[in-house]
KOLSE-659739 format. One record per residue: x, y, z of N, C-alpha, C in turn. Coordinates in steps of 0.05 Angstrom, whole numbers, plus 5000, padded with zeros to 4 digits. Layout:
<pts>
XYZXYZXYZ/...
</pts>
This chain:
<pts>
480850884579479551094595476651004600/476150994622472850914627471251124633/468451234621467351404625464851314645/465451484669462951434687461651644691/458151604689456551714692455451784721/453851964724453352094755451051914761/451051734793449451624793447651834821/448652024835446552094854444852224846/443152304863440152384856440652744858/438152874855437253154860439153254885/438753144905438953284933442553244931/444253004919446652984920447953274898/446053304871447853474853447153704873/444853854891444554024895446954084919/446853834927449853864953452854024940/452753844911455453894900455754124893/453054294878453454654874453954824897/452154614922452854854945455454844961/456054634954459254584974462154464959/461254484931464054494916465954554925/465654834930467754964944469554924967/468154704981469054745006470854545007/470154364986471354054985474154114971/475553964980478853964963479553874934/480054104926481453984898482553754893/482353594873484253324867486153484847/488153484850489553644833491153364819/490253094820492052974798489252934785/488253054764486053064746486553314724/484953284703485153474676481453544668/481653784662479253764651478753614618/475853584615474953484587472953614582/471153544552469353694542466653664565/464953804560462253744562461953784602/463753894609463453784645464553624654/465953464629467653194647469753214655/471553154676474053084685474952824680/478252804682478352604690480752504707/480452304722481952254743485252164737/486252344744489052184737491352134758/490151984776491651904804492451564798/490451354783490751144787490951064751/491250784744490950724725488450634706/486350694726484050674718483550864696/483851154703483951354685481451484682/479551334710476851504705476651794693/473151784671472352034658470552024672/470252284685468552294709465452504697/463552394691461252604689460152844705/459252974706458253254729456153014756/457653034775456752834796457252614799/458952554782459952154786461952184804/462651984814464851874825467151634812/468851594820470651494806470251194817/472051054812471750794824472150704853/473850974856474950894886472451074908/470351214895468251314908468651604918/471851644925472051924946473452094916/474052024897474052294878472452304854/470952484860468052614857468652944835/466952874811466553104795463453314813/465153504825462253594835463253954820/460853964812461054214796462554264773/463154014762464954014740468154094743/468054034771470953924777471353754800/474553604793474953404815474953414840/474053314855473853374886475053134895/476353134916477252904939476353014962/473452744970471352894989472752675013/475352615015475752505048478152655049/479152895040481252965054481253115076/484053005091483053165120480652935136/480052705127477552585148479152205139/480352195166482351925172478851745182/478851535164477351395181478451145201/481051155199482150905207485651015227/485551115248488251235263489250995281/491650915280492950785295495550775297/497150815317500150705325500050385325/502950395299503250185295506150055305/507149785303510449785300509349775272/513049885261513449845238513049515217/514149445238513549145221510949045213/508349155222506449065208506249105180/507349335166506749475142506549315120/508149085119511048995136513149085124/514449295137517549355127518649165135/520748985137523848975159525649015144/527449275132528249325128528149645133/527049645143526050005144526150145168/527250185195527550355220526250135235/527649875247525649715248525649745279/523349585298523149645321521750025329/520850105313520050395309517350335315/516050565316513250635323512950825294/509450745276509350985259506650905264/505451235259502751385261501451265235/500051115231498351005213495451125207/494451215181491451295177491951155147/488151165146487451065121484551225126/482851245097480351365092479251155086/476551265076474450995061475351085032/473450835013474850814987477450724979/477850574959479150434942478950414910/481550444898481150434868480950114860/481349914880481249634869477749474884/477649214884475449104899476048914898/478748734915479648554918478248314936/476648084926474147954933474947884961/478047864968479747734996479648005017/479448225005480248405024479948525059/482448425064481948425104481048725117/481348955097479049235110476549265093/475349115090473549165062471149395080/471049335107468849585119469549795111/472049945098473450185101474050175072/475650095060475950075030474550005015/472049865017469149785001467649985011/467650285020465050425026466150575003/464250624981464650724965463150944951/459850874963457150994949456751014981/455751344978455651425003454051664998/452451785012451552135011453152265025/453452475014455952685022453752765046/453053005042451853035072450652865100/450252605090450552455114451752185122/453452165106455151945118457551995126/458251835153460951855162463551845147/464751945144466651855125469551955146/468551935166472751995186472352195197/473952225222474452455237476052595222/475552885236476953135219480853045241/481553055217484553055216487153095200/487553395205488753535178492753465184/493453535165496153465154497753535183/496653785193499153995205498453775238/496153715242495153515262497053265269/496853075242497952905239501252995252/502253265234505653185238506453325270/504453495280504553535300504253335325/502453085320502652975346504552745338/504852715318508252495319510052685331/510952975329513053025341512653015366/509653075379509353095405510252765427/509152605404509652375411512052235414/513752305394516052255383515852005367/513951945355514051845327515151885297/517251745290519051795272517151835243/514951645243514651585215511351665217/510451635190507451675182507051475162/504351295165503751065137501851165132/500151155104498551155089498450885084/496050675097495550575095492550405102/491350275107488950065106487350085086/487350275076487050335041488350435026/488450374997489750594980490050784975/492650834990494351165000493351374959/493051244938493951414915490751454907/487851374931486151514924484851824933/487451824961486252044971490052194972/490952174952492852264943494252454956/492352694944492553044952493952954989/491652925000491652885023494252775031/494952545026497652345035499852615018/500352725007502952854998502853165012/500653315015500953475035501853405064/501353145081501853105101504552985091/505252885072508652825074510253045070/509653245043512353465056511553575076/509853645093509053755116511453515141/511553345137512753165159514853105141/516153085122519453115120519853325116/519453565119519553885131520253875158/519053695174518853665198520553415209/522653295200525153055205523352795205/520652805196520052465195519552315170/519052095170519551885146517151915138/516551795117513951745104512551475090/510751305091510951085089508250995064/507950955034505350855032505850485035/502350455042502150115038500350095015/500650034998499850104962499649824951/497549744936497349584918499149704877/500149874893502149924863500349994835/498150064836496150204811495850454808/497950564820498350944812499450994786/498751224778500551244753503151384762/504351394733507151484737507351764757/505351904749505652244757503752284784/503152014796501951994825504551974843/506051674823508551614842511251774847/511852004818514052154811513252344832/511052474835509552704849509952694878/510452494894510552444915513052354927/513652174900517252044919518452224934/518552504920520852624936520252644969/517652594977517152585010517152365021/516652165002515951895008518751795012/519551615043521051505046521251165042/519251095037519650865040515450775031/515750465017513450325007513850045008/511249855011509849645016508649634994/509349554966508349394941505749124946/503149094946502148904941501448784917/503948634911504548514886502048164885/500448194879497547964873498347734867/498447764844499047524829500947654808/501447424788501747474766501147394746/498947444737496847354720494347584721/494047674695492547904691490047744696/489947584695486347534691486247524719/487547384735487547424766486547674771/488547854762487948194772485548224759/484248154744481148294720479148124736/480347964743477747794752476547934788/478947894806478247874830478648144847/480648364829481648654835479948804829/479348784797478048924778480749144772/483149034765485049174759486449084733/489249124734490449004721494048994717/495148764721497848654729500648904712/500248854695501849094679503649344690/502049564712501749794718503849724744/502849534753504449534779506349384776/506349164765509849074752511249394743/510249484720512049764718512749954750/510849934762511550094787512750004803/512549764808515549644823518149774813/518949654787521549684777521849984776/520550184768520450384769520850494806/519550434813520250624843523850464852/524450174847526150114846528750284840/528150244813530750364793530850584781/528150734790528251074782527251244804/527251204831527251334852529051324880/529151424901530051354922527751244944/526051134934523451074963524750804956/525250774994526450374990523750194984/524050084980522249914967522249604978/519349504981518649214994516149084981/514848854971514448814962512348474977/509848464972508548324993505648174980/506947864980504247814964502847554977/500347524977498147444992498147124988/499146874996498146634982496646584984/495146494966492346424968491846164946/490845904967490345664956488245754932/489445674913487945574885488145884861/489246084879489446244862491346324852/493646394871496746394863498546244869/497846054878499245864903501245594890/500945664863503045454851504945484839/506845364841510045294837510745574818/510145464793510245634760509645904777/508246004789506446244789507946404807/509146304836511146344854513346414844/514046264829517746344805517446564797/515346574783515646804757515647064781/514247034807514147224816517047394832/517747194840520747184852522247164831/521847144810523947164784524047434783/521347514771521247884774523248054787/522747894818522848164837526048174845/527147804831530147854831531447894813/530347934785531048064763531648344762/529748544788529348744794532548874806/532448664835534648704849534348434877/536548354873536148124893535948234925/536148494927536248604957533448644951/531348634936528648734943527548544967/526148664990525048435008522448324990/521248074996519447944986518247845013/515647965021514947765038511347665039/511947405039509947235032507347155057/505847225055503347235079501146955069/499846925098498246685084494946845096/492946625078490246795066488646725085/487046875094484846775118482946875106/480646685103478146725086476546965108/476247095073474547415084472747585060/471347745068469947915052468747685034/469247775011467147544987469447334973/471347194988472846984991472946805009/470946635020470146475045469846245033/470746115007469645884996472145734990/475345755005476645605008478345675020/481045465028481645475061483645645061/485145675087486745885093489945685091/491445925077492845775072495645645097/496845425080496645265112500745335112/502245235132504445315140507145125112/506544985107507644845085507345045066/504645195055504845225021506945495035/505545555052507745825061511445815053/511345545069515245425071515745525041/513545345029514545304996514945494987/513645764990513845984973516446064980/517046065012518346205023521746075005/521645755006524745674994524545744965/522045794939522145824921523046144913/523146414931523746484930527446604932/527846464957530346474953532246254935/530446004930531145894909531846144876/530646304875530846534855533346764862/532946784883535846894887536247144904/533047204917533147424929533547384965/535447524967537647514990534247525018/532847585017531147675037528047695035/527247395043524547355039523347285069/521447345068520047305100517847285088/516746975111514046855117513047005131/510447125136509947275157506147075157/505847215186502847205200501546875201/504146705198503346425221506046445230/506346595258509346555264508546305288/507546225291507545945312508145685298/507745775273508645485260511345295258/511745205267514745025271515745055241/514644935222515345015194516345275180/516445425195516145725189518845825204/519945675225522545765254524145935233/524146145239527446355223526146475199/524446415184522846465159522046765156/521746905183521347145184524147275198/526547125202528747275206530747355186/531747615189533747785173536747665172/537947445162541047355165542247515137/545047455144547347555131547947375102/546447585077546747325057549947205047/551047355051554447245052554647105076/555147115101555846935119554046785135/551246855125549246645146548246825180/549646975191549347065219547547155214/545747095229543247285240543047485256/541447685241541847995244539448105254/537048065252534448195263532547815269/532347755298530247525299527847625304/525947585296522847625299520747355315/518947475319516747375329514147385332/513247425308510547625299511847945302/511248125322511748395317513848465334/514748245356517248245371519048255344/521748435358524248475337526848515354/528648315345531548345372533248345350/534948635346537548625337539448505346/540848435339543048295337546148395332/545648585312548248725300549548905326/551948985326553049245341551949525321/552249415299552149695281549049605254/547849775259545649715246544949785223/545549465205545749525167548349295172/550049375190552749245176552848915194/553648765177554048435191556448475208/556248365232558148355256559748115244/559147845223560947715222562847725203/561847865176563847955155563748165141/562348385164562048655156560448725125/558848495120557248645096554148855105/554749015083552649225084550049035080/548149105094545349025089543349265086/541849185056541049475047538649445067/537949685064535749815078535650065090/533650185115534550405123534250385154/536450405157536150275185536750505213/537750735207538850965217536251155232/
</pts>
């Protein structure tokens, strides 16, 4: 449990007595002695003092209770295809309504939104923190649109919690899917609390190596190994799973196995798909990784045994041809070809192989 102290000034506690109220409950939190809360959305387990904030910045003890001061305020709206998330296994060729807020429970030194997930220390009364955009908003203009799905994503969907699970049963109330893109550091009663709306998740599985996670996340490996197998094998949210190579940090042989050992130990239908690193945020001091280490990961995984791994984001690379395509792991036929976010089925019937009729998991309907 880490206990954090209130770092704003006069004019911020005076904000928090006058507008407590107005701000949204974090209802995954407990009270403690003395004024403290504490946060119980992530594995951090922040003890929050009268005016601190937690790690991820937007849940805030104001008045001696938890507040989540970005709900309702998307700083990040966009229609996406689904395949960026990257599902392919999930309604593919679909359009979903994408938001994310500011704040993050991690501070991953690589991170490609760090403008949006690194704003963390902020004054409530005058900093931007997102347009006003409430739950009933969101599920209303997917229907208007005819958008099937909703992501919680460009930040971590389990800091602004409240927010992401009112807009999901609000929209599977309403016939649409639900999507987080999660670095997997929620606790159990973030992820149990939500599955039942949540259709479907994007695991960013790091490394595997805790010091990796302590060093460069400020997290730790443990939590989200359990949350994989767990949303796996004790829920219905389909599950995908997506990890970053990155020269000199995870990028070797030993470190690749154990990861693809995992995730086919798990279930060999879990997708695995492997992205390469483009120097960013406070990681610019070595190179991006190149279309080879990619291949490698890509055959060392199905070397492990899992039916469905994709290279993604150098699709020009000759090394890479088919790497991001969906084939039939019993008969080889190819079933979904890609092309960065281009997607051409193949099948008559979608899930089932046209050449020897095997089921291919996913949700494809």
């Amino acid at each position: 449990m880490k206990e954090i102290h209130a770092e704003g000034g006069e004019a911020g506690n005076r904000f928090a007595e006058t507008n407590a109220a107005a701000l949204h409950p974090a209802r995954l939190s407990r009270p403690l002695r003395r004024g403290y809360v504490q946060c119980t959305a992530c594995e951090h387990w922040c003890a929050l003092a009268p005016g601190a904030s937690g790690k991820c910045g937007v849940r805030r003890n104001l008045a001696g209770a938890l507040r989540l001061v970005v709900y309702g305020r998307a700083i990040a709206v966009q229609i996406d295809p689904i395949e960026k998330k990257p599902l392919h296994h999930f309604l593919p060729q679909s359009r979903i309504f994408s938001i994310g807020t500011v704040g993050c429970n991690l501070s991953c030194a690589w991170c490609q939104n760090a403008q949006i997930s690194q704003f963390k220390t902020f004054d409530l009364p005058r900093a931007h923190i997102g347009q006003r955009l409430s739950p009933q908003q969101i599920v209303a203009q997917c229907l208007h649109d005819r958008i099937p799905a909703v992501a919680f994503t460009y930040n971590e969907p389990a800091v602004y919690w409240e927010y992401a699970f009112d807009t999901a049963k609000l929209a599977r109330a309403a016939g649409l899917r639900t999507v987080f893109v999660s670095s997997g550091f929620e606790t159990l009663a973030a992820l149990d609390g939500i599955a039942p709306y949540l259709s479907a998740i994007n695991v960013d599985l790091k490394a595997f190596d805790d010091a990796t996670y302590r060093r460069y996340c400020d997290a730790r490996l443990a939590p989200v190994l359990r949350n994989i197998r767990h949303l796996v094998e004790q829920t219905s949210v389909w599950t995908e799973v997506t990890t970053l190579v990155i020269p000199g940090i995870n990028d070797g042989d030993a470190e690749l196995r154990a990861i693809a050992g995992f995730l086919a130990g798990i279930s060999p239908d879990l997708p695995w798909h492997i992205s390469a690193f483009m120097p960013h945020y406070r990681m610019q001091d070595r190179p991006p990784t190149s279309a080879a280490a990619l291949r490698r990961a890509w055959e060392i995984g199905k070397e492990a045994g899992l039916r469905y791994v994709y290279a993604g984001n150098l699709w020009a690379a000759p090394q890479l041809a088919g790497c991001a395509d969906t084939v039939c792991p019993m008969c080889g036929v190819p079933l979904i070809q890609r092309a960065g976010y281009l997607t051409r089925q193949l099948w008559r019937t979608p899930g089932i192989c046209p050449g020897c009729g095997t089921a291919v998991a996913g949700v494809w309907a």
